[in-house]
N, CA, C, O and CB atoms as a CASP TS submission, in Angstrom:
PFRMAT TS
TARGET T0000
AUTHOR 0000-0000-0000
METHOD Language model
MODEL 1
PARENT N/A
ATOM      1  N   UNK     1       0.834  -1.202   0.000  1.00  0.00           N
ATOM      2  CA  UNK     1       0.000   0.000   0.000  1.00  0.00           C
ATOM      3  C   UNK     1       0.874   1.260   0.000  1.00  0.00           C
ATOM      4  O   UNK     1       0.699   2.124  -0.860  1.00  0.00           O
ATOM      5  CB  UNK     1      -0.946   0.001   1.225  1.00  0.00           C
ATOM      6  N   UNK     2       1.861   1.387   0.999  1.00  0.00           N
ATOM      7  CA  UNK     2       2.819   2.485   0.938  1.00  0.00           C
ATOM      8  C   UNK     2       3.298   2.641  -0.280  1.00  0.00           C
ATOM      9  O   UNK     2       2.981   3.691  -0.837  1.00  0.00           O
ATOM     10  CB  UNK     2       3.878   2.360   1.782  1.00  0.00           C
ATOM     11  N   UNK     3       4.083   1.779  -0.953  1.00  0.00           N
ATOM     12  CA  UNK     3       4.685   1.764  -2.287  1.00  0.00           C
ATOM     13  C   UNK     3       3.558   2.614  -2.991  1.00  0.00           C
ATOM     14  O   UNK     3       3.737   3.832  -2.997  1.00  0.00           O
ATOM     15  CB  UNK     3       4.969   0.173  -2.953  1.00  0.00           C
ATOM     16  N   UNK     4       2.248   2.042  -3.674  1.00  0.00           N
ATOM     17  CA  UNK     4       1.289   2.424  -4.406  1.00  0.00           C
ATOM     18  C   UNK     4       1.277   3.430  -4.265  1.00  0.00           C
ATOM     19  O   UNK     4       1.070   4.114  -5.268  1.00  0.00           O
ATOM     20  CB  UNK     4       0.290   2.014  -4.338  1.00  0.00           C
ATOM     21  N   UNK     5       1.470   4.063  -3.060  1.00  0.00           N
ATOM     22  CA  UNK     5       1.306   6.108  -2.395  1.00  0.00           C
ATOM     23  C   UNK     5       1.713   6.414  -2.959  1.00  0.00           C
ATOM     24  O   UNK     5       1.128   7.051  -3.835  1.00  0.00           O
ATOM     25  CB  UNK     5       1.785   7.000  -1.198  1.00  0.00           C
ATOM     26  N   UNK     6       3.158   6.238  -2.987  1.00  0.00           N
ATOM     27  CA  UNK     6       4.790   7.026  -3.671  1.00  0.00           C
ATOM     28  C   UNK     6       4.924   6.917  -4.835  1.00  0.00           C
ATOM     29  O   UNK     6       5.650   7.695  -5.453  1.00  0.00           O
ATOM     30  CB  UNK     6       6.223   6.479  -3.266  1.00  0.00           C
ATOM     31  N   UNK     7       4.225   5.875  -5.460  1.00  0.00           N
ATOM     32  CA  UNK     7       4.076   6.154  -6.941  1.00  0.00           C
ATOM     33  C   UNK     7       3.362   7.062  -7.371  1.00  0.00           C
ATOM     34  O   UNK     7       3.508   7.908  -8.253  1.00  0.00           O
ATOM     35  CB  UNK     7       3.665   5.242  -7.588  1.00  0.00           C
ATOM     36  N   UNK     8       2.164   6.687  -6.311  1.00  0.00           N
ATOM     37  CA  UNK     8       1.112   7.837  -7.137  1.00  0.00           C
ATOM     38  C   UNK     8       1.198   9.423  -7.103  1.00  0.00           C
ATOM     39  O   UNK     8       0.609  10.253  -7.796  1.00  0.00           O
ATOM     40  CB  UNK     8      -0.318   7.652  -6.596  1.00  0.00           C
ATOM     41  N   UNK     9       2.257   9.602  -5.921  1.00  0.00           N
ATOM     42  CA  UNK     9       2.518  10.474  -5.493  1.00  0.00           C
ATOM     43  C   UNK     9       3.837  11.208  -6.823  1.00  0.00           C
ATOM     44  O   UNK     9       3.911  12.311  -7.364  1.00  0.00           O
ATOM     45  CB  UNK     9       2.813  10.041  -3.973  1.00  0.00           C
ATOM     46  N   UNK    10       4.471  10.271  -6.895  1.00  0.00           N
ATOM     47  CA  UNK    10       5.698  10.513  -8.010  1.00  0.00           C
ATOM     48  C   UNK    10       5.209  10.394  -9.022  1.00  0.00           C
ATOM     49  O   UNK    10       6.021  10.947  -9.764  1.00  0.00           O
ATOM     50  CB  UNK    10       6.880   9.675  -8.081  1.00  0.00           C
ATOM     51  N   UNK    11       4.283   9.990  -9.723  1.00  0.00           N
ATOM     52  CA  UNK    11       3.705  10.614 -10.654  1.00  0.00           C
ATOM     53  C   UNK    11       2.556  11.957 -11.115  1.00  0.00           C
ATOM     54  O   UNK    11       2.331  12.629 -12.121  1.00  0.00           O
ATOM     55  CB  UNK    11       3.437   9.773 -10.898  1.00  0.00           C
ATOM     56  N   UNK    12       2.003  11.845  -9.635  1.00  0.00           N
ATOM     57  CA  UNK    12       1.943  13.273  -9.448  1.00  0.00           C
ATOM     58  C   UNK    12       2.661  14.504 -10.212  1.00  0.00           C
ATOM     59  O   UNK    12       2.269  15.096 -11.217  1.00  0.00           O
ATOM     60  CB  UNK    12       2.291  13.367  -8.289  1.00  0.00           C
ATOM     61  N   UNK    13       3.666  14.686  -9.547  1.00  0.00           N
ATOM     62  CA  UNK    13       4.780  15.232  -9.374  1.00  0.00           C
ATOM     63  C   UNK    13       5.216  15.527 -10.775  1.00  0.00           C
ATOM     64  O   UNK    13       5.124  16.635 -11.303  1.00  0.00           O
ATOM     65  CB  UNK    13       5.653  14.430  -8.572  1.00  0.00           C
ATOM     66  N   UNK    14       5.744  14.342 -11.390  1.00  0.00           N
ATOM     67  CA  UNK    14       6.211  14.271 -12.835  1.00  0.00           C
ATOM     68  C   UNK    14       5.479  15.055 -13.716  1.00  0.00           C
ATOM     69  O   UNK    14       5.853  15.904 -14.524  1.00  0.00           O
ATOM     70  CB  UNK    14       6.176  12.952 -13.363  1.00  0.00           C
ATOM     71  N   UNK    15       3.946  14.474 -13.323  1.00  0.00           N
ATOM     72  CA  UNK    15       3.208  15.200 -14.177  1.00  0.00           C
ATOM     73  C   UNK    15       2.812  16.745 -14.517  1.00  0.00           C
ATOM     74  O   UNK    15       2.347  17.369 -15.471  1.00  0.00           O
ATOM     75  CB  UNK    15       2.378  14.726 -13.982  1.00  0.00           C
ATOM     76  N   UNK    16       3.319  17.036 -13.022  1.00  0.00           N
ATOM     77  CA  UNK    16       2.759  18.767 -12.521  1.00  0.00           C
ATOM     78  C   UNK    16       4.530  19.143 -13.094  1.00  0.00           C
ATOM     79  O   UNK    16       4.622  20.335 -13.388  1.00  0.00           O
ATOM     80  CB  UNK    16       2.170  19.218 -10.018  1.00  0.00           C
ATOM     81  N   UNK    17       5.871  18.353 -13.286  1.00  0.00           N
ATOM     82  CA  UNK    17       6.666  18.886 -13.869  1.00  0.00           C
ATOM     83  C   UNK    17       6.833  19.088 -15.275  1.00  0.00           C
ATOM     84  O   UNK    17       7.500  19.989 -15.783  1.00  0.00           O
ATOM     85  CB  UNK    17       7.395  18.486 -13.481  1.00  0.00           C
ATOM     86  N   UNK    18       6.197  18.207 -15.872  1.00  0.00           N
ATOM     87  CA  UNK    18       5.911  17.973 -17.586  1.00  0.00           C
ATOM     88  C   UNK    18       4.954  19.489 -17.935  1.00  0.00           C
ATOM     89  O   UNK    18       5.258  20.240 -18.862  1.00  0.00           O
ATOM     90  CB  UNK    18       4.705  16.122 -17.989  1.00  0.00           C
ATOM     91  N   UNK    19       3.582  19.775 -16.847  1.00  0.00           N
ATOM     92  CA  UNK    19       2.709  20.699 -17.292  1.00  0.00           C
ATOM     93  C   UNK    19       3.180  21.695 -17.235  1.00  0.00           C
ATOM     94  O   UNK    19       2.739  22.450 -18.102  1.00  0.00           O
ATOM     95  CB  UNK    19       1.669  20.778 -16.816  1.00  0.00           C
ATOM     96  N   UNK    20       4.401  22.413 -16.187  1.00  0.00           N
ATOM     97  CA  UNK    20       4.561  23.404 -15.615  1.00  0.00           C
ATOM     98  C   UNK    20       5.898  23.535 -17.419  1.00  0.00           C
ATOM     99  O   UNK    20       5.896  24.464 -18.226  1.00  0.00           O
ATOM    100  CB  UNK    20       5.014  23.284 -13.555  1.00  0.00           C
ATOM    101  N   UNK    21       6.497  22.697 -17.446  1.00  0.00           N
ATOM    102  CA  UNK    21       7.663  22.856 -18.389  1.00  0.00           C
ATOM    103  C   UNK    21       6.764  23.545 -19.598  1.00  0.00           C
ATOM    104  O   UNK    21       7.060  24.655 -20.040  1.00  0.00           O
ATOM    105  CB  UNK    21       8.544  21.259 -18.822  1.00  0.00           C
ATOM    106  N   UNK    22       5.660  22.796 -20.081  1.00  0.00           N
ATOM    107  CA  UNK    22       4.843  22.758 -21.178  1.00  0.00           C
ATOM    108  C   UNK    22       4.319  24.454 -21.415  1.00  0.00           C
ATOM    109  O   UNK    22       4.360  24.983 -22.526  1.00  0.00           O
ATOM    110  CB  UNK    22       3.574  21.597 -20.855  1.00  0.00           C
ATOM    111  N   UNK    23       3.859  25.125 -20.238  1.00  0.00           N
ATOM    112  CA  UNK    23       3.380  26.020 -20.394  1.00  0.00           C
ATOM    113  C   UNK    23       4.602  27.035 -20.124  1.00  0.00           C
ATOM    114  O   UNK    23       4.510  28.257 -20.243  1.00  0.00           O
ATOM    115  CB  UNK    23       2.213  26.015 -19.707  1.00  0.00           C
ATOM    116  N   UNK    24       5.666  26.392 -19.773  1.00  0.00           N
ATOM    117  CA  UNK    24       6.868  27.663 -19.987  1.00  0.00           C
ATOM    118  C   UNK    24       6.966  27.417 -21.311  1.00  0.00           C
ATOM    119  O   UNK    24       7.643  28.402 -21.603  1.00  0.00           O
ATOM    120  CB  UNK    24       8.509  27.604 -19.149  1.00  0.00           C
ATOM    121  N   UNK    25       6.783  26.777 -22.466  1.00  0.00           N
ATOM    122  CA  UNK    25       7.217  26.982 -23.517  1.00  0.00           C
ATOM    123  C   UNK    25       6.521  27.790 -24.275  1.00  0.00           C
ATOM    124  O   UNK    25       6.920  28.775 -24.898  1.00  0.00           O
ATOM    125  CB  UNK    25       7.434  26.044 -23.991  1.00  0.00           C
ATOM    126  N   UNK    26       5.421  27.324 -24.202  1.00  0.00           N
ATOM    127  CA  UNK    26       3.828  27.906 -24.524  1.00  0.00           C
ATOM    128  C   UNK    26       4.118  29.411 -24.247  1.00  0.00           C
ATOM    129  O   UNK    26       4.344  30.210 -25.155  1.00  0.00           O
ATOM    130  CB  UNK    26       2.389  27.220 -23.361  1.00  0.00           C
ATOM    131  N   UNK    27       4.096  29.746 -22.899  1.00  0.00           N
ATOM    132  CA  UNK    27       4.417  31.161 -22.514  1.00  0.00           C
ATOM    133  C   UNK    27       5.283  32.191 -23.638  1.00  0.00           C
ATOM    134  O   UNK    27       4.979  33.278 -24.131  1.00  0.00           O
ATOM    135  CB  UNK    27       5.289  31.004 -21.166  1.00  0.00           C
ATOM    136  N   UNK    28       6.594  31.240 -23.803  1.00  0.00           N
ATOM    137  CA  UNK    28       7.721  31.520 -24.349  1.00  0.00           C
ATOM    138  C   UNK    28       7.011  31.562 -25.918  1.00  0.00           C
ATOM    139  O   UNK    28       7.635  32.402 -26.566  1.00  0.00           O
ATOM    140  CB  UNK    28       8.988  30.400 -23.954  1.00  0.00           C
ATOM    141  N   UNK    29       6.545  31.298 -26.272  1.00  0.00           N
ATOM    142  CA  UNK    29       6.290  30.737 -27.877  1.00  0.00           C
ATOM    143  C   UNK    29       5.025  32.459 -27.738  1.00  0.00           C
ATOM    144  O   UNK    29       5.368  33.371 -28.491  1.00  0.00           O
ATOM    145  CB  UNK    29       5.265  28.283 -28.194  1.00  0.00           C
ATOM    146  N   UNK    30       4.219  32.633 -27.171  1.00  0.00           N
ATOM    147  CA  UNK    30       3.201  33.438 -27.079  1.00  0.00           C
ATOM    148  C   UNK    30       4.279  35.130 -26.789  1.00  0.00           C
ATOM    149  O   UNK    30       4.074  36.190 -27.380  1.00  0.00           O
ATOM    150  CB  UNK    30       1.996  32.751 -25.673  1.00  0.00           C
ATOM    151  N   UNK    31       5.016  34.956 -26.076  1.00  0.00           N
ATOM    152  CA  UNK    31       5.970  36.375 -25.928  1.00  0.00           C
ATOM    153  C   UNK    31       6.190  36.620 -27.438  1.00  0.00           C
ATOM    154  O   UNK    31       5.644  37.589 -27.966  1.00  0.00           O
ATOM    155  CB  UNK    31       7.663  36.190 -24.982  1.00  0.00           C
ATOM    156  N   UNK    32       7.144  35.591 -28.315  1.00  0.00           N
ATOM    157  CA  UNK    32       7.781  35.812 -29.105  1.00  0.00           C
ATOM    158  C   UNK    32       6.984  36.281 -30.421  1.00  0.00           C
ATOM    159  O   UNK    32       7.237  37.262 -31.119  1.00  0.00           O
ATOM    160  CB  UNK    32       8.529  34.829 -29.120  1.00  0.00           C
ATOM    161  N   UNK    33       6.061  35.432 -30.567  1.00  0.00           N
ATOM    162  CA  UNK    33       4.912  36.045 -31.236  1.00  0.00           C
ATOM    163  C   UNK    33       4.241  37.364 -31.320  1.00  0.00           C
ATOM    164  O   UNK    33       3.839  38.012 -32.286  1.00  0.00           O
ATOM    165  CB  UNK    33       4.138  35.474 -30.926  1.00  0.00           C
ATOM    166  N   UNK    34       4.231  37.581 -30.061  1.00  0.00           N
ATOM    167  CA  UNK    34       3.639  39.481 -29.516  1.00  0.00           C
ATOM    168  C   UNK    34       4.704  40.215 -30.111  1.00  0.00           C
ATOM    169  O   UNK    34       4.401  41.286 -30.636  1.00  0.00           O
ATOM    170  CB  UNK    34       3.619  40.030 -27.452  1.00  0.00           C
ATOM    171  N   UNK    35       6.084  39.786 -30.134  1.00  0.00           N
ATOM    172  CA  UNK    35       6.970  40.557 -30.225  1.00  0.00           C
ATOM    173  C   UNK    35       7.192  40.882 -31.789  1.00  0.00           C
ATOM    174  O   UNK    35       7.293  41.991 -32.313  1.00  0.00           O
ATOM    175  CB  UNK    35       8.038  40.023 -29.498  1.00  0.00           C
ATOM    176  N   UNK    36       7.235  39.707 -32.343  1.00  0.00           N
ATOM    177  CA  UNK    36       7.086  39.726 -33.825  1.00  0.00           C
ATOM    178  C   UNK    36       5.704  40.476 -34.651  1.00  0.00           C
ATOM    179  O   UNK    36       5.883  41.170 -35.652  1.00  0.00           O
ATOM    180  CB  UNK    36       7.109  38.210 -34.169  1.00  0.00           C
ATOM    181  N   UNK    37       4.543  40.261 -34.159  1.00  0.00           N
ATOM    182  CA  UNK    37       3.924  41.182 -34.442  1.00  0.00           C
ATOM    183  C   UNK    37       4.024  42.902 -33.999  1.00  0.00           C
ATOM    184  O   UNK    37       3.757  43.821 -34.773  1.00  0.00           O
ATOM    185  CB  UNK    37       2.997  40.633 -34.169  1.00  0.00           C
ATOM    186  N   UNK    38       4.375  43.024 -32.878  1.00  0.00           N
ATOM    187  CA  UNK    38       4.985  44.221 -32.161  1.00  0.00           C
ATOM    188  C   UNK    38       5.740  44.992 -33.571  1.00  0.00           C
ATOM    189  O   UNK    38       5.343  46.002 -34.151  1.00  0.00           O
ATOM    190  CB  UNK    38       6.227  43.667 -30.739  1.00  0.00           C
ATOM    191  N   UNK    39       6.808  44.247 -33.849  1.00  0.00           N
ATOM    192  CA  UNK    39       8.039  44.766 -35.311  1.00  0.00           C
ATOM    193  C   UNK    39       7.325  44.785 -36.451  1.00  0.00           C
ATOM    194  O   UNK    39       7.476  45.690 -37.272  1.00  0.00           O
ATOM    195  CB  UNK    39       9.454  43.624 -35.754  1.00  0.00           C
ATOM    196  N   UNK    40       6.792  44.162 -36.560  1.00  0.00           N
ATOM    197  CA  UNK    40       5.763  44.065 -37.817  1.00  0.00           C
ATOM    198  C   UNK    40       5.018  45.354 -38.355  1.00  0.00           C
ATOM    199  O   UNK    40       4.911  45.839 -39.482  1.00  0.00           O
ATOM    200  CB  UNK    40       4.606  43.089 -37.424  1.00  0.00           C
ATOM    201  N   UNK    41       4.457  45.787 -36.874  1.00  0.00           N
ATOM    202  CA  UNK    41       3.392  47.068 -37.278  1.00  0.00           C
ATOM    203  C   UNK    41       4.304  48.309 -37.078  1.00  0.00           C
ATOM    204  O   UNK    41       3.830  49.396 -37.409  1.00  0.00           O
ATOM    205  CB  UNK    41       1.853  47.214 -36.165  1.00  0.00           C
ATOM    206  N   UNK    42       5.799  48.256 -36.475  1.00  0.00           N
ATOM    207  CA  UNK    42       6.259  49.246 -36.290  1.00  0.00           C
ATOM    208  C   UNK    42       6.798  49.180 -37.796  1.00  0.00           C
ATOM    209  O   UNK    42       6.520  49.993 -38.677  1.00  0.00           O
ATOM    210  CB  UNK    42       7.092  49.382 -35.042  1.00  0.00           C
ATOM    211  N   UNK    43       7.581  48.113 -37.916  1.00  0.00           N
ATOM    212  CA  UNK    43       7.926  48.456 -39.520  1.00  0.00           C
ATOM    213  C   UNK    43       6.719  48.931 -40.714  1.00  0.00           C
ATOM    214  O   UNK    43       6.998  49.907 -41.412  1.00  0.00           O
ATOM    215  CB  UNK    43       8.568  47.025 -40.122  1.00  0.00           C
ATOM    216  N   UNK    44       5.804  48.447 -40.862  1.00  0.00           N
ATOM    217  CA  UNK    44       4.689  49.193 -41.707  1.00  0.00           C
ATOM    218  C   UNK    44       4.321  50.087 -41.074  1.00  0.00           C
ATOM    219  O   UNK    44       4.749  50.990 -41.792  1.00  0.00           O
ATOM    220  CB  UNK    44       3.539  48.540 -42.109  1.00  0.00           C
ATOM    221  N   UNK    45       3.648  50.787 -39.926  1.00  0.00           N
ATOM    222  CA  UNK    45       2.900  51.615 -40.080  1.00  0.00           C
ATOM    223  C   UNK    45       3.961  53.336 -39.647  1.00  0.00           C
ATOM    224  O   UNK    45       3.440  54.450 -39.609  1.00  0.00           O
ATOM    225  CB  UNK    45       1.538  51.060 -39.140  1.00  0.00           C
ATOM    226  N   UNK    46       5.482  53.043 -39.378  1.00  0.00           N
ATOM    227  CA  UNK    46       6.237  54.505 -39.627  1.00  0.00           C
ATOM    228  C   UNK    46       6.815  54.481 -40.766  1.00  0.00           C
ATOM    229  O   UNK    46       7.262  53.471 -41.311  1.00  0.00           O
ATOM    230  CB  UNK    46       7.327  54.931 -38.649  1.00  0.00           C
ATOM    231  N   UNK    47       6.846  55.955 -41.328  1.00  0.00           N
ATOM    232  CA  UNK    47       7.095  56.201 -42.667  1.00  0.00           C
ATOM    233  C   UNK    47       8.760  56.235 -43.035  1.00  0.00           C
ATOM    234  O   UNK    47       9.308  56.324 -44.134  1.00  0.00           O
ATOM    235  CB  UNK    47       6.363  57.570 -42.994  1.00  0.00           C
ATOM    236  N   UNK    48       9.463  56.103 -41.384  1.00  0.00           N
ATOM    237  CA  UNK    48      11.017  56.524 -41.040  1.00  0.00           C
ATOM    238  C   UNK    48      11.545  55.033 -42.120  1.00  0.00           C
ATOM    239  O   UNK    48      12.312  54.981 -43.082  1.00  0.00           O
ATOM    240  CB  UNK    48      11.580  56.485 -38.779  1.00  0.00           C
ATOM    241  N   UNK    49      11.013  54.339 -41.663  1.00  0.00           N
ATOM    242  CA  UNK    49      11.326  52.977 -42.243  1.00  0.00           C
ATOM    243  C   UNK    49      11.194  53.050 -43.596  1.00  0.00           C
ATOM    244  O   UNK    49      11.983  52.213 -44.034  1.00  0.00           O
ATOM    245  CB  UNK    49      10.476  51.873 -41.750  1.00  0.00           C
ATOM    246  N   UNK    50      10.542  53.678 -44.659  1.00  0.00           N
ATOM    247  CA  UNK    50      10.425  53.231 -45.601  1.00  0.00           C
ATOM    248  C   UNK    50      10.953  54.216 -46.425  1.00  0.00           C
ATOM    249  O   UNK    50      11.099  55.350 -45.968  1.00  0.00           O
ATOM    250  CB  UNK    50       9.318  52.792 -45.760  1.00  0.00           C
ATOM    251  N   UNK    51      11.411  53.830 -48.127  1.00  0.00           N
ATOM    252  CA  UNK    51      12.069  54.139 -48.410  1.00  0.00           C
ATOM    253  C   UNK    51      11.347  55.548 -49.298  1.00  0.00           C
ATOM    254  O   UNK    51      10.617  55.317 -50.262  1.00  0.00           O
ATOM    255  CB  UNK    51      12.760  53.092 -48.762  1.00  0.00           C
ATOM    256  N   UNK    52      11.596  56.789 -48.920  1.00  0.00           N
ATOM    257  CA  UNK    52      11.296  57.581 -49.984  1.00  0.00           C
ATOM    258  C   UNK    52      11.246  58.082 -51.017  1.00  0.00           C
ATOM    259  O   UNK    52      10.185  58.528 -51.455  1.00  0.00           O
ATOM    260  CB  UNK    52      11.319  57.910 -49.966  1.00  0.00           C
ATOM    261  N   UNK    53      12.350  58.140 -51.661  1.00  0.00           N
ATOM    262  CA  UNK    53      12.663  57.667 -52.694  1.00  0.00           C
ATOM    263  C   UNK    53      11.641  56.835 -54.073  1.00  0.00           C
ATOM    264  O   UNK    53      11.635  57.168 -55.258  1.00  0.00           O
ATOM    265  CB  UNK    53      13.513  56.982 -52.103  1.00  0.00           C
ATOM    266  N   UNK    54      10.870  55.725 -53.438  1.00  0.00           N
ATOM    267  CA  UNK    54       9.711  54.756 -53.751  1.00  0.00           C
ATOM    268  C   UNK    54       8.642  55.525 -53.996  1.00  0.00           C
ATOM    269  O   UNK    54       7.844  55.384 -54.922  1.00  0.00           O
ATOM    270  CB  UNK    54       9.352  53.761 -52.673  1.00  0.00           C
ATOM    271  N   UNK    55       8.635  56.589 -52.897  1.00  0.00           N
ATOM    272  CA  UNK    55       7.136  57.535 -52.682  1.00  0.00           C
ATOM    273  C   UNK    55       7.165  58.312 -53.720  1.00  0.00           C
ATOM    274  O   UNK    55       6.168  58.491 -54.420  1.00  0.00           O
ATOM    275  CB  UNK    55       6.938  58.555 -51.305  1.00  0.00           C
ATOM    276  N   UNK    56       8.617  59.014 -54.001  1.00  0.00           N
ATOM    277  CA  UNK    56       8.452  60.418 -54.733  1.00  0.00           C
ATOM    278  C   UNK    56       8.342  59.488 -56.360  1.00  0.00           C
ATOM    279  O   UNK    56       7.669  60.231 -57.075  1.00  0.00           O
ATOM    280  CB  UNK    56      10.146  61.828 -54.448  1.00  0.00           C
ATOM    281  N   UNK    57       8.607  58.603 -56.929  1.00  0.00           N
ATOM    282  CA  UNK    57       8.642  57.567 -57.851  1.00  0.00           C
ATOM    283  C   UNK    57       7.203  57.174 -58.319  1.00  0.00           C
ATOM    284  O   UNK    57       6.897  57.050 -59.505  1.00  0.00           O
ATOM    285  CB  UNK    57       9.370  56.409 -57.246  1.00  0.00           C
ATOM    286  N   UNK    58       6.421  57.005 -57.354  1.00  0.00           N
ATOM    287  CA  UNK    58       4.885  56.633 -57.551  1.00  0.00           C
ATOM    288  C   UNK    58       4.181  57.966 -57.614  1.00  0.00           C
ATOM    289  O   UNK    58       3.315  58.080 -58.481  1.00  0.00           O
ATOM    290  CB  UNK    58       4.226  55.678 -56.282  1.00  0.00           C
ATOM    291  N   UNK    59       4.462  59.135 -56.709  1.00  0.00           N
ATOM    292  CA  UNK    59       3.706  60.460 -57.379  1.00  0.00           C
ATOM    293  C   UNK    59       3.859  60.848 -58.253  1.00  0.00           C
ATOM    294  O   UNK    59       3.019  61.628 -58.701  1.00  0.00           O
ATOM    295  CB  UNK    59       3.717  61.447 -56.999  1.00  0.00           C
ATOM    296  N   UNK    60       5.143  60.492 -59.074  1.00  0.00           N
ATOM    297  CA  UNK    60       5.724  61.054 -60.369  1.00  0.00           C
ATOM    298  C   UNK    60       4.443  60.255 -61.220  1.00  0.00           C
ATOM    299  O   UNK    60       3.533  60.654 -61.947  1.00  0.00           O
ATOM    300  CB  UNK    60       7.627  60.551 -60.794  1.00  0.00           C
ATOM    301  N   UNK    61       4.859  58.997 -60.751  1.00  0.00           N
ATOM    302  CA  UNK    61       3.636  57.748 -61.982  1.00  0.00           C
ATOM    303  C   UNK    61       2.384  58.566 -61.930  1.00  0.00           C
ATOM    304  O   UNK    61       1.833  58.717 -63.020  1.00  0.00           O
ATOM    305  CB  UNK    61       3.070  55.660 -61.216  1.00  0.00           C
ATOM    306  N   UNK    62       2.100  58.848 -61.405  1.00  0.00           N
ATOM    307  CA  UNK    62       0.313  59.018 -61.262  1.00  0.00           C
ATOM    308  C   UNK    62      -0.111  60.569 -61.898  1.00  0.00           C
ATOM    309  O   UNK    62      -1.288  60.929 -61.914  1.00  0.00           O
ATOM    310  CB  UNK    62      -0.280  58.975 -59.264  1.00  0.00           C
TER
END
């Protein structure tokens, strides 16, 4: 009966270490994502970034 405890108990354990690992990655995977979209909209939506040059080229076209 004791034995049966400590297993169940150590698998417990294992398991709450597997979930806890799982959602640090998860966590980690969800930062990096925010962040990449974060660069994303800074690169499109300031004009510092882009090339002018391109702009004065397309008012000429039109």
């Amino acid at each position: 009966m004791c034995i049966y405890l400590n297993l169940m108990i150590l698998i417990k354990i294992i398991r709450g270490f597997i979930s806890v690992e799982y959602l640090y990655h998860v966590y980690l995977i969800l930062i990096f994502n925010d962040a990449l979209r974060t660069a994303r909209f800074f690169i499109t939506m300031q004009p510092s970034f882009q090339n002018p040059a391109s702009e004065d080229s397309e008012e000429q076209s039109l």
